[in-house]
C-alpha positions in Angstrom: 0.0 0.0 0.0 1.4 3.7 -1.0 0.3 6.5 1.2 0.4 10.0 -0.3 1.2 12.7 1.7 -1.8 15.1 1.8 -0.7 17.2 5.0 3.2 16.6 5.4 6.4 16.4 3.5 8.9 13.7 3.8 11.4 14.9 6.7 8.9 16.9 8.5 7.7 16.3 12.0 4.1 16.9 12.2 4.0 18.0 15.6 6.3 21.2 15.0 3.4 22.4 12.6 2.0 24.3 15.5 2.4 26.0 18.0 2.9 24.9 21.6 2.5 26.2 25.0 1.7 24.7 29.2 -1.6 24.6 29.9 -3.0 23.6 33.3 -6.1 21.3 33.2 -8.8 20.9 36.1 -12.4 19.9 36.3 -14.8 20.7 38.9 -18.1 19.8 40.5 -20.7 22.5 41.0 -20.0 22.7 44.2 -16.3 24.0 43.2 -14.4 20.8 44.3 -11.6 19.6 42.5 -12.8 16.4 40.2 -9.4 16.4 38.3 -6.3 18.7 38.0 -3.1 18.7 36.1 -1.0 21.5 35.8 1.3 22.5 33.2 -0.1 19.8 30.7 1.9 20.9 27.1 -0.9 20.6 24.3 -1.3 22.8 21.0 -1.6 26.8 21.8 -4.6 26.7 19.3 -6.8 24.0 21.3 -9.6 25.2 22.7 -9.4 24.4 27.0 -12.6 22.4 26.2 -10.4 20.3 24.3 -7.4 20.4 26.7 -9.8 19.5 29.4 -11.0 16.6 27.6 -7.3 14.5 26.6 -5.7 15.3 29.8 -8.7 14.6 31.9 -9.6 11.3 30.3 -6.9 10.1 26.9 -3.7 10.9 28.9 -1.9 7.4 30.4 -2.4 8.3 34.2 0.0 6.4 35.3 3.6 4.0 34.4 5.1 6.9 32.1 8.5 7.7 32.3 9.4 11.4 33.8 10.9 13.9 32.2 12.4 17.6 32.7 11.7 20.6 30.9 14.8 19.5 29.0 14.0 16.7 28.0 15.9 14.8 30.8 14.9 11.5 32.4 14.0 12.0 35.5 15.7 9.4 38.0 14.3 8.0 41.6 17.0 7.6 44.6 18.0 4.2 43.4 18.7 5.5 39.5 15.3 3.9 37.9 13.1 5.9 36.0 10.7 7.9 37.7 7.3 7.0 36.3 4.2 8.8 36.7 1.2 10.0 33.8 1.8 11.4 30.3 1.8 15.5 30.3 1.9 16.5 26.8 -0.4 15.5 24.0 2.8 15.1 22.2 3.0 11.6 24.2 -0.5 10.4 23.4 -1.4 11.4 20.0 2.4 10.0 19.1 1.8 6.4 21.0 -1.0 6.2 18.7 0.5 7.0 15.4 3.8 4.9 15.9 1.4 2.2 17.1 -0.7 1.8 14.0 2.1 2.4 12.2 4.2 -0.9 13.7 0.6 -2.7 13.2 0.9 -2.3 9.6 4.3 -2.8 9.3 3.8 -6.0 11.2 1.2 -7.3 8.8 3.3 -6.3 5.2 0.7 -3.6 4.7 2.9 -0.8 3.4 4.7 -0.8 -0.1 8.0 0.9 1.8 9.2 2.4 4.8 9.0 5.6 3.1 4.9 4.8 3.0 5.0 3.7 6.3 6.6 6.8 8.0 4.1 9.2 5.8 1.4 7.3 6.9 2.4 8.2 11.0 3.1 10.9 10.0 -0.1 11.7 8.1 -2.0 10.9 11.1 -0.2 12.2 14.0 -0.5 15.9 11.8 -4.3 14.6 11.9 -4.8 14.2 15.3 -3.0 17.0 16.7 -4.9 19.1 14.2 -7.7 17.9 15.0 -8.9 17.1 11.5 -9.7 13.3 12.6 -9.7 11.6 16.0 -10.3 7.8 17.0 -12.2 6.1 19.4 -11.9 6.5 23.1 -10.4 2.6 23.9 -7.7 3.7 21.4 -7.0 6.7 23.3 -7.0 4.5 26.3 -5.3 1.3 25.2 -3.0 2.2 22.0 0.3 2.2 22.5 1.2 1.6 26.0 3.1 -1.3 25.5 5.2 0.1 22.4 5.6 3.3 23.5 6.2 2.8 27.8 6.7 -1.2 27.7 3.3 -1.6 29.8 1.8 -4.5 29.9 -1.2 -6.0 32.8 -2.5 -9.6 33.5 -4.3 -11.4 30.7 -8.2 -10.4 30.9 -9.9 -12.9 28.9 -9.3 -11.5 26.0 -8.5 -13.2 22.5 -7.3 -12.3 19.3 -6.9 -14.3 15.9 -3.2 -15.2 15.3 -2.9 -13.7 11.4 -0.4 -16.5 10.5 -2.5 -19.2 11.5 -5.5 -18.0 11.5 -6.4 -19.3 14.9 -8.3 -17.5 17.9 -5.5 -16.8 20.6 -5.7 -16.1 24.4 -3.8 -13.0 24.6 -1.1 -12.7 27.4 -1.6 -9.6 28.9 -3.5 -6.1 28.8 -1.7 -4.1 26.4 0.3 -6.3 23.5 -2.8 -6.4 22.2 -5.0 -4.0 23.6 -8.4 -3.5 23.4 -9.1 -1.0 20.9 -12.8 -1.6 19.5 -15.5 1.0 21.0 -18.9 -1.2 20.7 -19.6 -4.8 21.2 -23.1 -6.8 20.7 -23.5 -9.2 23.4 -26.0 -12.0 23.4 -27.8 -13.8 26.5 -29.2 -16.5 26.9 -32.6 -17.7 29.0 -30.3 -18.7 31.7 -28.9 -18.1 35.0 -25.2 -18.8 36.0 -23.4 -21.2 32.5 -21.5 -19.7 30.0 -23.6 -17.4 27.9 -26.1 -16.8 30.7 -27.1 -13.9 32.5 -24.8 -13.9 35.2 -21.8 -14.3 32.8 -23.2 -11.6 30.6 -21.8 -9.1 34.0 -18.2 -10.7 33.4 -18.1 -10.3 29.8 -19.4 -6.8 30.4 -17.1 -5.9 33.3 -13.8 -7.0 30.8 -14.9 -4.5 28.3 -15.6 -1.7 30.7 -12.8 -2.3 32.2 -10.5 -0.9 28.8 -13.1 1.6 28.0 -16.0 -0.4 25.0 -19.6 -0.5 25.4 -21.8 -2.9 25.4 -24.9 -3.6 24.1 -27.6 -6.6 24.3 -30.9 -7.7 23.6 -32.3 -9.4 26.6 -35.9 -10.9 25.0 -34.9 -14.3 25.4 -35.0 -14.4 29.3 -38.3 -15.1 30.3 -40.7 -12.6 31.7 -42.2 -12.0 35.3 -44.8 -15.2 36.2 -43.3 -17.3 33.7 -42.7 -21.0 34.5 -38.9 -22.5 35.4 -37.7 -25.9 34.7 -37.5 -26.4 38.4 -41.2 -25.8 38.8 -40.8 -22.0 40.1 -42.0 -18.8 38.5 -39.5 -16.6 36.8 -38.7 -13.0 38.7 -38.9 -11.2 35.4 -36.3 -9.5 33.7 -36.4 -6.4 35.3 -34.8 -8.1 38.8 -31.8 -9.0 36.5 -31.5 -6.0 34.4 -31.3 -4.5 37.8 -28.3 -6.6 38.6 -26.4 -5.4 35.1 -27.9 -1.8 35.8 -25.3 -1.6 39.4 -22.7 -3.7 37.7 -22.0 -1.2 35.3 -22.2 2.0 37.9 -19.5 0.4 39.9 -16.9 -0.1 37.0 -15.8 3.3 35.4 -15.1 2.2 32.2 -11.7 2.7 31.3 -10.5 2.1 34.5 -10.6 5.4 35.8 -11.7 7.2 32.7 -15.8 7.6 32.2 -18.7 5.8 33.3 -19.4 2.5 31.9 -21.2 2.6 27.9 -24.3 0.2 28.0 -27.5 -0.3 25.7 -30.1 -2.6 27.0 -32.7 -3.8 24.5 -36.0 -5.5 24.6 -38.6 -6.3 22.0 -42.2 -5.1 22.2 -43.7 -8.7 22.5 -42.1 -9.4 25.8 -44.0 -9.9 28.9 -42.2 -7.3 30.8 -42.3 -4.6 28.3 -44.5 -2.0 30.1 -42.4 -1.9 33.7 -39.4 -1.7 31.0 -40.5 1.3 29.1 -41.2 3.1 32.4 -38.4 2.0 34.1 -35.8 4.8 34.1 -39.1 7.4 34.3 -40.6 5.9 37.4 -36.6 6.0 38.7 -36.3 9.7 38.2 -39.4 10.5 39.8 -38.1 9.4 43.0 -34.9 11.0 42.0 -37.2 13.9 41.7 -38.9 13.1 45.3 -35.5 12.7 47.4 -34.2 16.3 45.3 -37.3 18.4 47.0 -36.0 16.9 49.6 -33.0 18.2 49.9 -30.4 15.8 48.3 -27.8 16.9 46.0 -29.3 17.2 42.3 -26.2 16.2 40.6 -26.6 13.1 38.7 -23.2 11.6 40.2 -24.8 12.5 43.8 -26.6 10.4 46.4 -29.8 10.9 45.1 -28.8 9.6 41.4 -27.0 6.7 42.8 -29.7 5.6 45.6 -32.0 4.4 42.3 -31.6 2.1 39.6 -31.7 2.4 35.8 -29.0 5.2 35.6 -25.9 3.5 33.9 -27.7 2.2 30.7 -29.5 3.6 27.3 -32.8 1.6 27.2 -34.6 1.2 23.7 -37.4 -1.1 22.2 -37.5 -3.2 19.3 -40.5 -2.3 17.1 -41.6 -4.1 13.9 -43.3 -2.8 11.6 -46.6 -5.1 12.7 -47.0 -3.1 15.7 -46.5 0.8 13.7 -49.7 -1.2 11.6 -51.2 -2.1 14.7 -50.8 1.2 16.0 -52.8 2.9 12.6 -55.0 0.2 13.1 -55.8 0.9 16.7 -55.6 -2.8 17.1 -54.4 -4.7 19.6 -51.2 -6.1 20.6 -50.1 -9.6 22.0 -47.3 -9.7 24.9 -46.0 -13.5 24.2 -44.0 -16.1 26.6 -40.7 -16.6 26.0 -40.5 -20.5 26.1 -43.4 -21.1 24.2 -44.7 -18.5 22.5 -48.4 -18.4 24.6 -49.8 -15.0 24.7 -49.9 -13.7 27.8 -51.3 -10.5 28.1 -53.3 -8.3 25.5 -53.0 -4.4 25.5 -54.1 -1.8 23.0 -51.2 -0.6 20.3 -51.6 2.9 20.5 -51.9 2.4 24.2 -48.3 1.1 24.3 -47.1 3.6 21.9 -48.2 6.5 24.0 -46.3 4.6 26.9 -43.2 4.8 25.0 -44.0 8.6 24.2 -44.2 9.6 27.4 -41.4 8.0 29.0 -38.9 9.1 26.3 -40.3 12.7 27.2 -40.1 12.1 30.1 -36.5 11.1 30.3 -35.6 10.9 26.9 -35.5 6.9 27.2 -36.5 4.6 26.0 -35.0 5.3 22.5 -37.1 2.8 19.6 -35.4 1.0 17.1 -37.6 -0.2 14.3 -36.6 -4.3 13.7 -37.8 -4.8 10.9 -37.0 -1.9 8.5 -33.2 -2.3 10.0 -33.2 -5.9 9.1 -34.3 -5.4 5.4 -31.5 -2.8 5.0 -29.2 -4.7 6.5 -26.6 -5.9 3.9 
């Protein structure tokens, strides 16, 4: 592959483009508190302090970086070793990147010459740090630690596919191979603690939290509130266990110490448990709404916020295009079993529509995403 230079010439380092200066960083509550604070962070001089705020507070390596001076000398602990602590220039981060996709290439033969391959680092480091173009948050997170600072971190479940033998791989550790990909579908099964269950579902969502992805999964096939169990019990309904998920995900910043945790939860329109779904995150914030007139903090990280549930995900419905006909119609609509496909409740279409309307006005969730006319354009 040949890569043109569009922005750079051969010889030239993107980064002395620009302009430079120190900048100091800090975020704050409402309340005036100190959230985050780094001072004399070096990023562009023609940033905005919006976007200063944003790679210091959350893309810059926090921690594991060697030390340097103002001149550019290491900066040694009492017994000689580097002294490590987080990356302070946008220099550090936004050239990780680069080098790294460059050596991924390389790796794989990609490039017609090492002339190509240095114009296309450099092409993208002039990118980034001109903010023409910028990545996803996991690779601001993950890419490059281990080529640029020799990081590496315990082996996380994750695997990759080994392109000389085409084989999937358990990687090794964190970081060789990081975890660069922002979204993940997930699917769960109508069961509670094997592999591909409920219960596993957390772990698998935990590990991609943890370096910064989402997550997202449809949860129709676990069966509804009432609903018989092999073991002769009723089901709790899936609310009980989306509730489990829902506190999972507000205990594990995604990233590590980055953001909050990225999660979709999905149901269709047939299940049992539809209606407490749709008004789930509604009903929430009205008590979020009860324990603010009385006197608790209204920020959504404070104590009223965290006290209820439904606050760490992005809840939508799956609509086919039956029910938009039943809703012209003003027909009815069936709520089915899980296991066997019995109806069990009966409520008017436009009845359920309006349910969905005013719990996304409400508090703007759930969001609706039509089935049917996504699976005919799906290619």
């Amino acid at each position: 592959m040949r890569i043109p230079r569009r922005f750079t010439r051969a010889g030239q380092d993107p980064f002395e483009t620009l302009e430079w200066e120190r900048r100091d960083s800090r975020i704050t509550n409402p309340d005036g508190s100190v959230v985050f604070e780094m001072i004399g962070a070096e990023v562009p001089a023609s940033w905005s302090q919006v976007a200063t705020d944003i790679i210091v507070s959350k893309y810059f390596r926090k921690a594991g970086v060697p030390q340097f001076d103002d001149e550019g000398v290491a900066i040694l602990d009492d017994d000689g070793n580097p002294q490590l602590g987080p990356e302070r220039s946008a220099r550090q981060t936004i050239g990780r990147l680069a080098a790294t996709w460059r050596a991924w290439g390389e790796d794989n033969g990609y490039f017609a010459s090492a002339d190509d391959a240095q114009a296309f680092q450099d092409e993208l480091a002039y990118m980034l740090v001109h903010q023409i173009a910028s990545p996803n948050s996991p690779q601001w997170f993950n890419t490059g630690l281990n080529l640029a600072y020799g990081l590496t971190g315990p082996a996380q479940g994750f695997w990759y596919v080994d392109p000389d033998t085409g084989e999937s791989v358990l990687s090794d550790d964190s970081y060789t191979r990081p975890a660069p990909h922002a979204c993940f579908i997930q699917a769960v099964e109508d069961d509670l603690v094997n592999e591909g269950g409920i219960m596993d579902l957390w772990l698998r969502e935990a590990r991609l939290f943890k370096f910064g992805s989402g997550t997202g999964t449809n949860f129709s096939k676990i069966r509804g509130e009432g609903e018989r169990l092999s073991g002769g019990g009723r089901s709790s309904g899936i609310m009980s266990f989306l509730k489990i998920g829902d506190r999972a995900a507000g205990a594990i910043k995604s990233g590590g110490t980055t953001r909050r945790a990225a999660k979709m939860v999905i149901l269709d329109l047939d299940h049992p448990d539809i209606e407490e779904f749709i008004s789930w995150k509604m009903e929430e914030e009205n008590k979020v709404r009860a324990l603010i007139a009385s006197g608790y903090d209204s920020d959504f990280n404070g104590e009223a916020y965290q006290t209820v549930s439904g606050q760490n995900s992005n809840n939508s419905v799956r609509i086919p295009t039956e029910f938009i006909k039943a809703v012209v119609n003003d027909e009815m609509w069936a709520l089915t079993s899980r296991k066997d496909g019995d109806v069990m409740k009966k409520l008017k279409a436009r009845d359920l529509w309006h349910q969905i309307a005013e719990a996304a006005w409400a508090c703007a969730d759930p969001g609706v995403q039509f089935d049917t006319t996504i699976n005919e354009w799906h290619t």
